[in-house]
N, C-alpha and C positions, 0 to 999 in steps of 0.2 A: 442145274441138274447134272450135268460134268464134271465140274470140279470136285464134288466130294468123292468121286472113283479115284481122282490122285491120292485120296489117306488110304487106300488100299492098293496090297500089293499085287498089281497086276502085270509088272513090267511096262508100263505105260507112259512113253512122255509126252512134255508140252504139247507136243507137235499132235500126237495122238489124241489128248484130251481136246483138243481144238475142235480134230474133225468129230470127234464125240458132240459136243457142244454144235458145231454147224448141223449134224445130222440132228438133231435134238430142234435146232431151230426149224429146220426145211419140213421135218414131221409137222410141228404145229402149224407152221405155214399151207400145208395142204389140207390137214385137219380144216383150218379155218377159212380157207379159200372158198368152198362152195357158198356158203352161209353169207360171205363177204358181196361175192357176186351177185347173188340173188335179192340184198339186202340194198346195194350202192348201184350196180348197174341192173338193176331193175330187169334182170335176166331168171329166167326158169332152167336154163339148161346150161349149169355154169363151165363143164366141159364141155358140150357147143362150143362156148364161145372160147374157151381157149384155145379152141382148133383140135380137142383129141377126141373127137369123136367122128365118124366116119360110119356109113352105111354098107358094109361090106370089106372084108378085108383086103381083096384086089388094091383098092385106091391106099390102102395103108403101105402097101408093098409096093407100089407102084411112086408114093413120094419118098419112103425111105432108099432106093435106087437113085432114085434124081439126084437128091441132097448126096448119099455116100459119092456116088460119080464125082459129081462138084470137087466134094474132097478131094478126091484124089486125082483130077485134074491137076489142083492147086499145087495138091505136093509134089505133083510129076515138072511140075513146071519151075517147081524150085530143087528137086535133085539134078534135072538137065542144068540149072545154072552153078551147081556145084560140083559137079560132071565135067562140064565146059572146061573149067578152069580148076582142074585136079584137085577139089580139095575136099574129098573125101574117096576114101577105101572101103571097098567089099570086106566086108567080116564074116558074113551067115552065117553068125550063130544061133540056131535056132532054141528055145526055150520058149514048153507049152507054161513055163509057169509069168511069163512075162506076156508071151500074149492074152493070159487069162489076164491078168492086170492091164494093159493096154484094150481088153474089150468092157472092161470095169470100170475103166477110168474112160473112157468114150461115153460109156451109157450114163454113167453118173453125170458127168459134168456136163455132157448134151442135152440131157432128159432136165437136170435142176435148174442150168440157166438159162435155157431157152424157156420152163415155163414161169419162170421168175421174168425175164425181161421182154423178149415176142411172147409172150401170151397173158402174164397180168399187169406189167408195168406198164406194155403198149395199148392194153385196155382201159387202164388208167389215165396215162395221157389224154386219150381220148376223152375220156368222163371230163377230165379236167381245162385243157388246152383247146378239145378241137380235133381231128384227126389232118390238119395243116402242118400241122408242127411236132404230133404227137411223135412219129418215129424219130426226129432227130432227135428231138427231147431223150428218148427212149438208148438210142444210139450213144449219145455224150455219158448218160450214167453206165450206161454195158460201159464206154472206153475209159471212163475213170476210177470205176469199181475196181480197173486192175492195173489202178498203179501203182510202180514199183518208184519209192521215194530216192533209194540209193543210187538213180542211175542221175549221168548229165542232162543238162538243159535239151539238147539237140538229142539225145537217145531216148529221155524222154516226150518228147513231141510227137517224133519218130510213132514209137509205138500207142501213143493217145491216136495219133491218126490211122493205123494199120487198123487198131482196134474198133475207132468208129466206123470204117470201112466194113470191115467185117461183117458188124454190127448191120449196117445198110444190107451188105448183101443176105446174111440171116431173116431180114425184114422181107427182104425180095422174092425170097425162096417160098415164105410163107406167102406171098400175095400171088406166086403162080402156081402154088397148090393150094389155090380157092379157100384159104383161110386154115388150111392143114399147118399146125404142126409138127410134123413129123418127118417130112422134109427139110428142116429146119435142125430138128435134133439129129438128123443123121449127119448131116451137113459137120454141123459143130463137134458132133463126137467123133465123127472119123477126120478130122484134122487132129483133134488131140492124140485120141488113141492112136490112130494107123503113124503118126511123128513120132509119138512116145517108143513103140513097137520098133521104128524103121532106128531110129537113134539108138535103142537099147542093145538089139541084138544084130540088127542088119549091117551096118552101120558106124565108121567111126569118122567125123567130121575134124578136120584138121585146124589147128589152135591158129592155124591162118587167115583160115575163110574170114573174106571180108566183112565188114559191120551190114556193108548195105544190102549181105545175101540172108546171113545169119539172123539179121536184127539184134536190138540191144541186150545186154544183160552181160557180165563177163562168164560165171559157171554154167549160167541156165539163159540161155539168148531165147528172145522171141522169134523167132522169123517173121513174125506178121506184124513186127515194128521194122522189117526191111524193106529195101526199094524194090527189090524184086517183086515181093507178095503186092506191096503198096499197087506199083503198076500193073498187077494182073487182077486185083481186084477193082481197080479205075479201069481197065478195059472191059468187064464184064460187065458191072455196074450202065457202064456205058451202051453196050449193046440191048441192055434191057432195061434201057431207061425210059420207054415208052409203055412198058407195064405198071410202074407207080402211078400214071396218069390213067390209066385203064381200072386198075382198082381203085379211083377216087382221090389221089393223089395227097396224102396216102393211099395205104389199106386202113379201111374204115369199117375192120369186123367182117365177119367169115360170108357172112351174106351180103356186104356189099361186094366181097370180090368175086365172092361167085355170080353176081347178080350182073356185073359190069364185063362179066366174062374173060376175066386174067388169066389167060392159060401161057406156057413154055412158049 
């Protein structure tokens, strides 16, 4: 359905017609989602189980807080080690037209992959696996869906593992907001967005910073394939590694965690 808008002149390139074609794709994927639920996991309330549904808006507000925090712990935690050791410069330059894109690109990419991977892939699992093994399952495809083939042996490991980290902690957020999520999407959008925003305009990082702050990539670095992120998300992980075991170790669906009582 994409490609034929390239025989017309729209100004539009490959790059363009892509996200046309993704966007194209994620519609019929939600189109057909509810029907899919109701049909395979034997469920009546297939936003239930995804985790977007909530009984009042308080508790919606109250996990998109949690998850944003989270964010920006993380990133606080990686400007101080770029901070530390001078390699990067104040710029603030402000521009409302880039933080409109930096709030765009948080909602988009928090909202489509979080309910593509914690909310039907980890239901999936489930259906299929077991909820033993479902989140790692769930975890290794979020970390190899984004990889990047032109990088090295060791850069790319690097960030397969930052990425199943992540991935873990995205999982976590959703089992101590009782099967919410939304605390999961804020979590994931405001790393991208508030980085995107902070690198754009705030922002200029020096062609020094090292690998294991930055993480891999040479124009476009991950930082969440670096040592820094890596070990703050192994410390987190770790502090609240007594909650997988609390919602059933995994999270086995919005009512068992609420039912087991996983709270922060």
């Amino acid at each position: 359905m994409a490609q034929p808008v390239s025989f017309f002149s729209f100004g539009l390139d490959p790059n363009d017609i892509s996200l046309l074609g993704t966007a194209f794709t994620f519609a019929f994927f939600l189109i057909c989602l509810p029907g899919w639920i109701k049909y395979r996991w034997r469920r009546e309330r297939p936003w239930s189980e995804l985790g977007l549904y909530h009984s009042g808006v308080k508790p919606w507000i109250g996990d998109f807080v949690k998850g944003f925090l989270w964010s920006l712990l993380l990133i606080f935690i990686l400007l101080m080690s770029l901070l530390l050791g001078g390699w990067f410069v104040w710029v603030g330059e402000f521009s409302l037209d880039k933080l409109l894109n930096a709030v765009l690109l948080g909602v988009g990419v928090g909202f489509a992959e979080e309910l593509v991977f914690r909310g039907w892939l980890w239901g999936e699992m489930n259906y299929l696996v077991g909820s033993r093994w479902s989140v790692f399952i769930q975890c290794a495809i979020f970390s190899i869906s984004h990889i990047r083939f032109k990088l090295g042996f060791l850069e790319l490991n690097a960030l397969l593992i930052g990425l199943f980290l992540l991935g873990l902690l995205l999982s976590l957020r959703r089992i101590l907001d009782k099967g919410s999520l939304v605390g999961a999407i804020s979590l994931h959008g405001g790393l991208v967005g508030s980085w995107f925003f902070i690198t754009s305009d705030l922002i200029d990082i020096s062609q020094n910073a090292p690998f294991w702050i930055t993480g891999p990539g040479d124009l476009t670095p991950n930082p969440i394939g670096g040592i820094v992120a890596i070990c703050s998300l192994c410390l987190i992980l770790f502090f609240y590694r007594k909650a997988f075991a609390m919602a059933g170790l995994p999270f086995n669906g919005e009512r068992n965690a609420s039912s087991k009582g996983a709270m922060p």
